[in-house]
C-alpha positions as CSV (number, residue, x, y, z in Angstrom):
1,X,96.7,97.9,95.2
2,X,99.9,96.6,93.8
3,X,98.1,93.2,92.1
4,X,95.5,95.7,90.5
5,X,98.0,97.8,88.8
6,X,99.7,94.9,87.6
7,X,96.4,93.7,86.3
8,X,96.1,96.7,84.3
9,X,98.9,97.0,82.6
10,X,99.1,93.3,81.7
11,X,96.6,94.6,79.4
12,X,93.8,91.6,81.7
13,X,90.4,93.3,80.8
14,X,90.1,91.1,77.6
15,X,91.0,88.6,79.4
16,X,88.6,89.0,82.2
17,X,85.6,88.7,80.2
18,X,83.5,86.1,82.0
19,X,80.5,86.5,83.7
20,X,78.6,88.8,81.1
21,X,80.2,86.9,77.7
22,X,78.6,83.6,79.2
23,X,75.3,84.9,80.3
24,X,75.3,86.7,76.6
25,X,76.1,83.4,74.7
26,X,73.7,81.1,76.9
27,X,71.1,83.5,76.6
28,X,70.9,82.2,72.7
29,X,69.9,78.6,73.9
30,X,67.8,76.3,71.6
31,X,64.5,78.1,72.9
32,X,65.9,81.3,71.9
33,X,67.1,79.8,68.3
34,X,63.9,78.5,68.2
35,X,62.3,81.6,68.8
36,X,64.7,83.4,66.7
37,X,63.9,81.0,63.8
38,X,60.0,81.4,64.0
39,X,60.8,85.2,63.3
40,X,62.5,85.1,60.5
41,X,60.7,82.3,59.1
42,X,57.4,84.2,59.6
43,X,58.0,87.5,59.1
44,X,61.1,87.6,57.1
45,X,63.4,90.6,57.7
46,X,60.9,92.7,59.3
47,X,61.7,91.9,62.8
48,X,65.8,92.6,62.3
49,X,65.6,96.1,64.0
50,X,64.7,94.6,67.4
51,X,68.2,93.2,68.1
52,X,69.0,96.6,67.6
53,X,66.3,98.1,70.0
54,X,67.2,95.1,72.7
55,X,71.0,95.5,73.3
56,X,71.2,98.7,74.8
57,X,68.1,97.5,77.1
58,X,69.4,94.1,77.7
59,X,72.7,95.6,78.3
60,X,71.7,97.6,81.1
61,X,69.9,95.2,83.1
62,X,72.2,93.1,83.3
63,X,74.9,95.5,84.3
64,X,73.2,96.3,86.9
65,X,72.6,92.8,88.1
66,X,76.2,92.4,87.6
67,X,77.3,95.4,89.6
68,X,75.1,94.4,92.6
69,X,77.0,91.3,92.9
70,X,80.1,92.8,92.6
71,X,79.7,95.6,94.8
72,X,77.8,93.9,97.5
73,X,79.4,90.2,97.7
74,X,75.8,88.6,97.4
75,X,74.1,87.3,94.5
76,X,70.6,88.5,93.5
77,X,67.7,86.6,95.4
78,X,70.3,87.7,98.9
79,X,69.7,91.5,97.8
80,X,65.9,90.8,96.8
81,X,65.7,90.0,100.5
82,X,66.5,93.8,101.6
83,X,63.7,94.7,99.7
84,X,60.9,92.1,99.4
85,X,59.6,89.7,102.4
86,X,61.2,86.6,102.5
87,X,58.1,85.2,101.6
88,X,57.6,86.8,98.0
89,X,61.2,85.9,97.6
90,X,60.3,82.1,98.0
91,X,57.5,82.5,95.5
92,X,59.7,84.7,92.7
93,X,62.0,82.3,93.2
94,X,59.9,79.3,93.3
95,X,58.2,80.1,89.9
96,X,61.7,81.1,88.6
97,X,63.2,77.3,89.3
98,X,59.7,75.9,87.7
99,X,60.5,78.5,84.4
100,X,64.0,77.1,84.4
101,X,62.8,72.7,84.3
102,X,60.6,73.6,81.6
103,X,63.2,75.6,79.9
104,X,65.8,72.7,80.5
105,X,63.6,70.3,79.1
106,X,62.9,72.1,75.8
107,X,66.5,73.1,75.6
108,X,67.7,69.0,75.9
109,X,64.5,67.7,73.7
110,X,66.5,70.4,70.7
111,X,69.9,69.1,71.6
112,X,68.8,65.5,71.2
113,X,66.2,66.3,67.8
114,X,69.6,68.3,66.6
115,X,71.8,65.0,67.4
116,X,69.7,62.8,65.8
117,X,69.5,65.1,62.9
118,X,73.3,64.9,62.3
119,X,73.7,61.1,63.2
120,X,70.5,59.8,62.1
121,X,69.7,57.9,65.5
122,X,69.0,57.9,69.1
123,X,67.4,61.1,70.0
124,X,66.3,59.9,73.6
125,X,70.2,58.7,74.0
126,X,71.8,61.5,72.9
127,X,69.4,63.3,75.4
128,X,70.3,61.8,78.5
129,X,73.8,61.8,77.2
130,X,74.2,65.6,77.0
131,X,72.3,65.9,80.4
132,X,74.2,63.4,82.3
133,X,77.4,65.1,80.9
134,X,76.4,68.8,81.9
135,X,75.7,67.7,85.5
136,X,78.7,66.2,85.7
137,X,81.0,69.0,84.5
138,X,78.7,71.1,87.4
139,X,79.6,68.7,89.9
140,X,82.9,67.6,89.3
141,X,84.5,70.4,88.0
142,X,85.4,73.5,90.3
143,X,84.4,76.9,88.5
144,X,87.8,78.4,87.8
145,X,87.8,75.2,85.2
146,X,84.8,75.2,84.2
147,X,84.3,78.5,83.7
148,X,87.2,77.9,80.8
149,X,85.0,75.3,79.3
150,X,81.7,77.5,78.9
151,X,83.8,80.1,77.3
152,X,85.0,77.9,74.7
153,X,81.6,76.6,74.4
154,X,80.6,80.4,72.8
155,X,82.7,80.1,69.9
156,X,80.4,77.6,68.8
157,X,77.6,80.2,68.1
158,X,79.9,81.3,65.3
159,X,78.6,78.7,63.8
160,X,75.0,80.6,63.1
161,X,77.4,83.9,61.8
162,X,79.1,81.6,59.3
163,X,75.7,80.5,57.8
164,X,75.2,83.5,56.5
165,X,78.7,82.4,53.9
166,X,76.3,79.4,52.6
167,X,73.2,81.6,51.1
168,X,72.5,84.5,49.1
169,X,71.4,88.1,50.9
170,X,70.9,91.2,49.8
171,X,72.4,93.5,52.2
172,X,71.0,97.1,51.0
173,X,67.3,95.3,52.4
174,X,69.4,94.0,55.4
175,X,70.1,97.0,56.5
176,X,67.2,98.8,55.8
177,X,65.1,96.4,58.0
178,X,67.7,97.0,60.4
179,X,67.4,100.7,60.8
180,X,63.7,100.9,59.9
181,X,61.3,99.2,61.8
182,X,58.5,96.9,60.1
183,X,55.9,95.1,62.3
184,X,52.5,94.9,61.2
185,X,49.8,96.4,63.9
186,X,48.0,92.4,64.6
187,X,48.2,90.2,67.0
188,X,50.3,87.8,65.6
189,X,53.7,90.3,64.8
190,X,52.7,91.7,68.4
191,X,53.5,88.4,69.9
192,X,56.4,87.6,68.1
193,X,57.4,90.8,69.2
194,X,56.7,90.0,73.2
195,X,58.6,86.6,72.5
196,X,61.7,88.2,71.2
197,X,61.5,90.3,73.9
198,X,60.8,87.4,76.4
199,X,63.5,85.7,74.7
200,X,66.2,87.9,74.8
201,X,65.6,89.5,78.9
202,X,65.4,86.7,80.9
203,X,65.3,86.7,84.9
204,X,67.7,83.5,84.7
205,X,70.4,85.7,83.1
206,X,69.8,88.4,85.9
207,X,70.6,85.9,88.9
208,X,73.9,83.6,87.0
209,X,75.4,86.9,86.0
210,X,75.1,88.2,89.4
211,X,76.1,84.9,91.4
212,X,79.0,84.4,88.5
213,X,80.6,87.9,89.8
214,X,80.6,87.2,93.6
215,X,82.3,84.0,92.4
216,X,85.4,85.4,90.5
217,X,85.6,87.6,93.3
218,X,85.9,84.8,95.6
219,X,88.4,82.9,93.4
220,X,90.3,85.7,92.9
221,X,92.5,86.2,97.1
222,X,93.1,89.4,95.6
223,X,89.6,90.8,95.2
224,X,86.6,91.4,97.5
225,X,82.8,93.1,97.5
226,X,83.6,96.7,96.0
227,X,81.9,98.0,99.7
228,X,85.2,96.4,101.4
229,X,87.9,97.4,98.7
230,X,86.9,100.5,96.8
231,X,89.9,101.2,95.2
232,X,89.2,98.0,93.5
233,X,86.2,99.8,91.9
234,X,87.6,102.0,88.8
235,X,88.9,98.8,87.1
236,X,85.9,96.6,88.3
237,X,83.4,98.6,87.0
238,X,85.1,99.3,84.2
239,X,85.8,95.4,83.1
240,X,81.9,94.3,83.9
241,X,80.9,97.1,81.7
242,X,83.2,96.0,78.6
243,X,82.4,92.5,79.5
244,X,78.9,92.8,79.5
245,X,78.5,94.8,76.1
246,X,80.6,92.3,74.5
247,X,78.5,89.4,76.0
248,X,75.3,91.4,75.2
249,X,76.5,92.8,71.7
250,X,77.5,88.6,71.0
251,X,73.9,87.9,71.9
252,X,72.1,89.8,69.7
253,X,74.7,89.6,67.2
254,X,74.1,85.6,67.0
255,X,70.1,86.2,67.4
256,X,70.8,88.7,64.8
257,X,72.1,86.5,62.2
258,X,69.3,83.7,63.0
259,X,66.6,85.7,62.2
260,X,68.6,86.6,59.0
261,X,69.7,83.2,57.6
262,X,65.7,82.0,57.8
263,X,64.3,84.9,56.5
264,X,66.4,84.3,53.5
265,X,66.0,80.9,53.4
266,X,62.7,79.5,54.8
267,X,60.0,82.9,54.3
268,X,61.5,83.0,51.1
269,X,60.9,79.7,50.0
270,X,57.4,80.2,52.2
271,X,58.3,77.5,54.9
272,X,56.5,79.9,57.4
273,X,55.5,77.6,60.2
274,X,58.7,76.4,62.2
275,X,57.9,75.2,65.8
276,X,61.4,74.5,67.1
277,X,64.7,74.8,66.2
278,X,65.5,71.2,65.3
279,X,62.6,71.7,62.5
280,X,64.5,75.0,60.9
281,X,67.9,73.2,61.2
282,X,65.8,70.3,58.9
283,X,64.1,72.6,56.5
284,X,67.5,74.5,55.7
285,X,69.1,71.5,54.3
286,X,66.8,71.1,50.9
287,X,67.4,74.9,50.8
288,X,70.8,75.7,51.9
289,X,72.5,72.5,51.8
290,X,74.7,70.3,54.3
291,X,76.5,72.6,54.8
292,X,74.6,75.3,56.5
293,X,72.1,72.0,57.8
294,X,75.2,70.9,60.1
295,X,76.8,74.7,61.0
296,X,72.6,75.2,62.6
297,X,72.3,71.8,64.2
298,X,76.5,71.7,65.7
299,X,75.1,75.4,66.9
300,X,72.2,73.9,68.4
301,X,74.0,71.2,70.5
302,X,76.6,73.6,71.8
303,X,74.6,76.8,72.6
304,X,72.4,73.8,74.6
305,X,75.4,73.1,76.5
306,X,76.1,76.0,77.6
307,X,72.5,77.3,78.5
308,X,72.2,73.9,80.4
309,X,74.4,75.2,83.3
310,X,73.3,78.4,83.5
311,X,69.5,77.8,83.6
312,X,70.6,74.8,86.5
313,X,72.9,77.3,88.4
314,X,71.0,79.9,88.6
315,X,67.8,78.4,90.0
316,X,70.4,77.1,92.4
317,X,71.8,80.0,93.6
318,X,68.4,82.1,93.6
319,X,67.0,79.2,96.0
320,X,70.1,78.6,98.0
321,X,70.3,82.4,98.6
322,X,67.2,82.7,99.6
323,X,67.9,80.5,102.0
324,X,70.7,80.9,103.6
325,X,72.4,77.7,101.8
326,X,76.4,77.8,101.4
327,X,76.4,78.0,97.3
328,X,79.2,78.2,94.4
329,X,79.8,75.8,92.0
330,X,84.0,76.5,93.2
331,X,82.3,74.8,96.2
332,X,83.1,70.8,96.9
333,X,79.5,69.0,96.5
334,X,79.8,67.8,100.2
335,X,80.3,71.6,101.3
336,X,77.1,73.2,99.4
337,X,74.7,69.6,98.8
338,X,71.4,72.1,99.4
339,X,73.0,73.9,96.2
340,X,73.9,70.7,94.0
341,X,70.9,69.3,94.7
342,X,69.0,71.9,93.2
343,X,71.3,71.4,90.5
344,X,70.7,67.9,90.1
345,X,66.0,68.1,90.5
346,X,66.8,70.8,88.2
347,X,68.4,68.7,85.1
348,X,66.5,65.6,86.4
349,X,63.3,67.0,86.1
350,X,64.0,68.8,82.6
351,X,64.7,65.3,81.6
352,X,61.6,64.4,82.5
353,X,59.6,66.6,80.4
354,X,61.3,65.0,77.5
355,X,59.4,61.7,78.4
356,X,56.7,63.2,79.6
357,X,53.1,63.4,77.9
358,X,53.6,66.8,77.9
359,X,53.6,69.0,74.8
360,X,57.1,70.7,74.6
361,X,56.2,73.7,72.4
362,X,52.9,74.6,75.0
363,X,55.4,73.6,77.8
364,X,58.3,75.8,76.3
365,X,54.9,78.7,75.9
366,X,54.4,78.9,79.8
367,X,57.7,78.9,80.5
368,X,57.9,82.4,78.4
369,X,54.6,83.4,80.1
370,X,56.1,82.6,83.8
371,X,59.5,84.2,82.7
372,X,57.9,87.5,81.6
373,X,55.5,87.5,84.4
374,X,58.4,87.2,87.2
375,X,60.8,89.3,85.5
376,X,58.9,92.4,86.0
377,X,59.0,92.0,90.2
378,X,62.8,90.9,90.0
379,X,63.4,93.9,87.8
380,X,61.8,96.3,90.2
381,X,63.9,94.8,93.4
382,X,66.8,95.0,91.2
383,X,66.4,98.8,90.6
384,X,65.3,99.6,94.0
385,X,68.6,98.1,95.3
386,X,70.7,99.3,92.8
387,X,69.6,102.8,94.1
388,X,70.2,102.5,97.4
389,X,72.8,103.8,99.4
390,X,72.1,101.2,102.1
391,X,72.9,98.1,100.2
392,X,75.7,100.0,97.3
393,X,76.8,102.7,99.6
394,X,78.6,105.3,96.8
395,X,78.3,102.4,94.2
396,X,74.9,103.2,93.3
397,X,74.0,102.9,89.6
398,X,74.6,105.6,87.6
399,X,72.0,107.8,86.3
400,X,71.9,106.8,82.8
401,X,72.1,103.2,84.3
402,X,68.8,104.1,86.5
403,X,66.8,105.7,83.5
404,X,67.5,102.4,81.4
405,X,66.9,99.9,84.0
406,X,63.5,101.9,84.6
407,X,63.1,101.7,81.1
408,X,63.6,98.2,80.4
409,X,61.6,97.3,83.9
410,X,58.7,99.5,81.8
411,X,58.8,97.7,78.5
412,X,58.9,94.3,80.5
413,X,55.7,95.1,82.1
414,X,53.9,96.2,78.8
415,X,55.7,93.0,77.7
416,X,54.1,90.8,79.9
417,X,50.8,92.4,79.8
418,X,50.6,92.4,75.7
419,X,51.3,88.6,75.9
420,X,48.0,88.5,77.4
421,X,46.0,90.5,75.6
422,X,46.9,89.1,72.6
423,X,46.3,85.8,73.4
């Protein structure tokens, strides 16, 4: 009790933002700037007001997620298990890993188009170069270190707040499209729509924010699951909530802003078709200047590199939970190879899609459609277990906690069936 109290009053909850401040900043990767940039390049302001409408719903999830792993000492796809056969886990988690190449891939063909944008060569080098270096901070690095790095790494998204110093905006329609919704009824704002959504609530973020708070717990000789120490809980709870509306708020404060600066500057010069983010970091340049060109590219390399490990981990630690693997990245690679192996065919075969015949923006597409597919099952287990006395003994999610997470698990569903129908 005594190392908690001293905890507290050294005034640590600030510093103990972690888990949910990384997941928030990785979950604004080069797909999601990409994603981000096709909205306000399309449609102008008018999709500003779902940031607002996807924090408190984005928050919830994955304070849930995190409070299973902290409460039960087990990441995600090891809870799944209570509720789901073993053999649906396999699949979920199966087409999860598949979601997360294809996302890797896209994320390291943007960091090498933004590199090349800056240096004016060697896309493919620069590529290989940021993939080789991510798997080898994974590997080499234990997590208490590494964990420093990645939170560095979110400063960089700064970057996309600053752009909005380098153009013009007028803030009275900023905030009006803020509050107000404005989405036209067709098929096209729809989808954009679903893709935000897709975007911002993905099951990738569910399983690293989990795994991430069963390992500070297990760095920390102090802490354990909140079932074993419960006295631990007032402050636990308490620091995973500030830390994951910060991380959350930081999210869709940076997505935020990306939908802004385009708006402004592409739809208003009518550069409506932007495909990926290394294209809306070029077209800014005649429009914004150098300036803003190099603050959107710099943001692209950096928010890759710290999606990279997060995408890689958590496929790893959804597979290795699943089955039965010893896992943590404060793990030696000799004690957990099962789980750096999955770490390395991860990144290897994301590589590959960047020499691959394969179309990036359709490969990037069905990675969304597998992502909002499987989210829906993953966001079911979740709730189930988070509402079970069984598996969270008193720790079970509050009620507010239960309505959102039903909530969100809802508008995921519609989600996922909209991006059908409109197809």
């Amino acid at each position: 009790m005594k190392p908690l109290i001293r905890r507290l009053r050294s005034g640590a909850l600030l510093k103990r933002l972690g888990p949910g401040l990384i997941t928030g900043a990785a979950d604004d990767d080069p797909s999601g700037i990409a994603t981000y940039s096709q909205a306000g390049a399309r449609f102008g302001m008018d999709l500003l007001w779902t940031m607002v409408l996807t924090f408190p719903l984005m928050a919830a999830i994955q304070m849930i997620s995190a409070r299973i792993g902290r409460v039960t000492g087990k990441g995600l796809a090891a809870n799944m298990q209570q509720v789901f056969p073993p053999w649906l886990v396999t699949i979920l988690v199966g087409l999860l890993f598949v979601a997360n190449v294809v996302n890797i891939g896209a994320d390291l063909a943007a960091m090498g188009a933004a590199a090349k944008l800056v240096f004016g060569f060697g896309q493919h080098i620069f590529t290989i170069a940021f993939a080789v270096m991510s798997l080898a901070l994974q590997i080499l690095v234990p997590y208490h270190r590494y964990v420093r790095v990645l939170k560095w790494l979110t400063l960089v998204l700064f970057s996309y707040v600053a752009l909005v110093f380098a153009v013009k905006i007028d803030w009275v329609q900023v905030a009006v499209h803020t509050v107000v919704p404005h989405v036209k009824l067709d098929g096209a704002a729809i989808t954009m729509v679903v893709a935000i959504f897709g975007t911002t609530i993905s099951p990738y973020l569910f399983f690293w924010q989990a795994s991430e708070e069963v390992e500070d717990e297990e760095a920390d000789p102090d802490a354990g699951p909140l079932l074993e120490n419960p006295e631990q809980a007032p402050y636990e709870l308490k620091r995973i909530r500030l830390d994951t509306y910060v991380g959350m708020g930081f999210s869709n404060l940076i997505a935020f802003f990306v939908i802004l600066t385009t708006a402004v500057t592409l739809n208003a010069a009518g550069i409506t078709d932007i495909q990926t983010s290394g294209q809306a970091a070029e077209a800014l340049k005649p429009l914004a200047g150098n300036f803003a060109f190099v603050l959107f590219s710099v943001g692209i390399i950096g928010t890759g590199l710290l999606a990279l490990p997060v995408l890689a981990g958590s496929a790893a630690y959804a597979i290795g939970e699943s089955r039965g693997w010893t896992i943590g990245l404060e793990k030696k690679p000799w004690e957990a190879v099962g789980f750096y192996s999955i770490i390395g065919l991860a990144t290897i075969l994301g590589l590959a899609v960047d020499y691959s015949p394969l179309d990036p923006i359709k490969a990037l597409f069905w990675s969304a459609v597998l992502n909002g597919v499987i989210a829906v099952p993953i966001m079911v287990a979740m709730m189930i277990v988070a509402s079970r006395r069984r598996e969270m003994g008193d720790f079970v999610a509050t009620l507010g906690q239960r309505i959102l997470g039903w909530g969100v698990t809802a508008v995921m569903a519609a989600a996922a069936l909209a991006m059908f129908f409109f197809q």
